[in-house]
C-alpha positions in Angstrom: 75.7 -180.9 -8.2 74.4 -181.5 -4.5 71.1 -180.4 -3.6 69.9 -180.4 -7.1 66.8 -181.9 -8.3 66.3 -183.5 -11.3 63.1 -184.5 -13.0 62.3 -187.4 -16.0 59.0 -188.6 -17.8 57.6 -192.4 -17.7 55.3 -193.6 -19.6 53.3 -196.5 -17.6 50.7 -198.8 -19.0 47.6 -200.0 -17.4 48.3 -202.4 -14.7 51.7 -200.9 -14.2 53.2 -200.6 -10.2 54.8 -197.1 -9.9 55.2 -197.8 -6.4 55.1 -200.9 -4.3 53.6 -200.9 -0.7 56.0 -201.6 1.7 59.4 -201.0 0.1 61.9 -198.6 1.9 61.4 -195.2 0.8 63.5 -193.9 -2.0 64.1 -189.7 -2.6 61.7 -189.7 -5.2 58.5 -187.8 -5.4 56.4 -188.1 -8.5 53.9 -185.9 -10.5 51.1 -187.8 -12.8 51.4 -185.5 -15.6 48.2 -187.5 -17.5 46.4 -190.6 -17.1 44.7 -191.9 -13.6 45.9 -193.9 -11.0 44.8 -196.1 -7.9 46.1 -196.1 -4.4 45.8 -199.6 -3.2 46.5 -201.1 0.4 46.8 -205.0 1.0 45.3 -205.0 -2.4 42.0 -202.6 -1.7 41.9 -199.6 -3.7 42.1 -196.8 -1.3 42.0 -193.7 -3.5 42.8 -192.3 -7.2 45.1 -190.5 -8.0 44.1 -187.8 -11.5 46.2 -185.7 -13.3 47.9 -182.7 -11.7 48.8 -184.8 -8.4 51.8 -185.2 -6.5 52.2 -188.7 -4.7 54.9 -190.4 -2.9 55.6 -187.5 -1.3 55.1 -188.7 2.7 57.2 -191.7 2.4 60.0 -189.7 0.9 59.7 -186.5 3.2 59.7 -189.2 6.4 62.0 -191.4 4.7 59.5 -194.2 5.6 58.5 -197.9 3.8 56.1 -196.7 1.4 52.7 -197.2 2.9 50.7 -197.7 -0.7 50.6 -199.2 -3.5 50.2 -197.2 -7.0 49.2 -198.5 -9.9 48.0 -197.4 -13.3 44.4 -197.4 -13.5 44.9 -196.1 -17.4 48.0 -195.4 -19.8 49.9 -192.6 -17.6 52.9 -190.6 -17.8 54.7 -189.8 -14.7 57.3 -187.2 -14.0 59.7 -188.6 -11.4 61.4 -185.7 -9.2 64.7 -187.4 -8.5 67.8 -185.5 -6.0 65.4 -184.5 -3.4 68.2 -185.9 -0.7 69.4 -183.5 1.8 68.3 -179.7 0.8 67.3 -180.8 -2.8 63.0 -180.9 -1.8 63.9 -177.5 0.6 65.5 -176.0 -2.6 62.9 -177.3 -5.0 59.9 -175.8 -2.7 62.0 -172.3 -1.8 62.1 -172.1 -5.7 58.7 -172.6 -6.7 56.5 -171.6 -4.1 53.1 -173.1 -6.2 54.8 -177.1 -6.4 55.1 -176.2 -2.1 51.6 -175.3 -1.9 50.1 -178.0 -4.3 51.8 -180.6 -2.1 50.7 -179.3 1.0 47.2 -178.8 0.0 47.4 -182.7 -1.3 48.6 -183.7 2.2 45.8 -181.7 3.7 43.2 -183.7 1.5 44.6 -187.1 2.0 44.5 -186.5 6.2 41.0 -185.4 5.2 40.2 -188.5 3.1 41.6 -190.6 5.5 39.7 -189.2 8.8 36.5 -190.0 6.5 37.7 -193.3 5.8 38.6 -194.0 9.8 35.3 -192.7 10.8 33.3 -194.6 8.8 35.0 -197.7 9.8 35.0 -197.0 13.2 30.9 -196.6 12.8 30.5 -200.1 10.9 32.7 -201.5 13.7 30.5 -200.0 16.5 27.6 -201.3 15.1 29.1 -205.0 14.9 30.2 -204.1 18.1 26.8 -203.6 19.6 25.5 -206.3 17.8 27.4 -209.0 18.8 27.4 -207.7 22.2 23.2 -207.8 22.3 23.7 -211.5 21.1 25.7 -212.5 23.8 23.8 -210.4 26.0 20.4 -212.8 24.5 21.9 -215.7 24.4 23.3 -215.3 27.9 19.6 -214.7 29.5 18.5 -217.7 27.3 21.2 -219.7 28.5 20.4 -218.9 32.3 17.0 -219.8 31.9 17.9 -223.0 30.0 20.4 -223.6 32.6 18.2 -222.9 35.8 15.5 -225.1 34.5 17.3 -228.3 33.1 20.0 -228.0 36.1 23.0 -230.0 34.0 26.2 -228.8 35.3 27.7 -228.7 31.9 25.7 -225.5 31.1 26.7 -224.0 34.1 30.2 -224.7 32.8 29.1 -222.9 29.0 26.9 -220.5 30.8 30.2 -219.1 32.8 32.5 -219.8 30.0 30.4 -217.4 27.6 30.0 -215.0 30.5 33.6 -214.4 31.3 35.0 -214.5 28.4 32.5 -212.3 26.3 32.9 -209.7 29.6 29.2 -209.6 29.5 27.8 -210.2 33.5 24.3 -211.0 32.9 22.3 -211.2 30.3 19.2 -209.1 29.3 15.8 -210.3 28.8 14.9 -207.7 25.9 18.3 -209.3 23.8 16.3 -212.4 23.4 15.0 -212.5 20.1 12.6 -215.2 21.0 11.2 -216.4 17.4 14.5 -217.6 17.4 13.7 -220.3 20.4 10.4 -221.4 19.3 10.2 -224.8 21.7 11.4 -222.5 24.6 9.3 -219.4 24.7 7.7 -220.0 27.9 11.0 -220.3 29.3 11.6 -216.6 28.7 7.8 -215.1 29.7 
């Protein structure tokens, strides 16, 4: 019958792919009945997945390459919701207005989870950011003093190269970590 969804039990063991990052989207969307799971990316565990969860269900609803990887973290069984093609998933959430509301809630929380996730990875790269940029900044001014005083044309050359392609103009004298430079600490004074 069209539009109708139908829904079997797996039984996965540790170590077990349920779903494979990358692949095209099928019309399934599954339901860990026990057991726990991990959500992996380019092989880094991303999240877990407990009992009582819906997953798969954005690649299916976008009809998109799954973007996860799911594997068993312990023994598991899995209900697989099968049929959700065309009006089947509109059918199935019409029907039973809790399964509509636990999904949507777990959508919620993963958008959540992942904002988290994306702004704490946006801080650590800021910091490496600004970090790299106050040792080019240092090594810059050490450079130009090194540079002005030994007059060699080839650190003009690496003195430019470092400054145009870093984007940093000038250096700064308080980026110089001078114990670093021992023999040339009266260069910066």
């Amino acid at each position: 019958m069209p539009g109708s969804v139908s829904k079997t039990a797996r039984a996965y063991k540790k170590g077990e792919v349920i779903i494979q990052e990358g692949t095209p989207a099928s019309e399934e969307i599954y339901y860990l009945e026990r057991g726990t799971l991990m959500a992996e990316v380019k092989g880094k565990v991303v999240g877990k997945i407990e009992s009582g969860e819906f997953f798969g269900e954005i690649a299916s609803i976008l009809q998109t390459a799954r973007s996860v990887t799911v594997r068993a973290a312990t023994g598991c069984i899995v209900y697989i919701f099968k049929g959700l093609q065309d009006r089947g998933l509109y059918d199935l959430l019409k029907d039973d207005p809790k399964v509509m509301r636990k999904l949507f809630e777990q959508m919620a929380l993963r958008l959540v989870e992942s904002n988290h996730r994306h702004a704490g990875d946006a801080e650590k790269l800021t910091a490496i950011a600004h970090r790299f940029q106050t040792t080019i900044s240092g090594a810059l001014f050490a450079l130009e003093k090194i540079r002005d005083k030994h007059k060699l044309p080839v650190l003009e050359e690496l003195f430019n190269f470092v400054r145009l392609s870093s984007g940093i103009a000038n250096g700064r004298p308080q980026d110089v970590n001078t114990t670093l430079f021992p023999t040339g600490k009266d260069l910066f004074a």
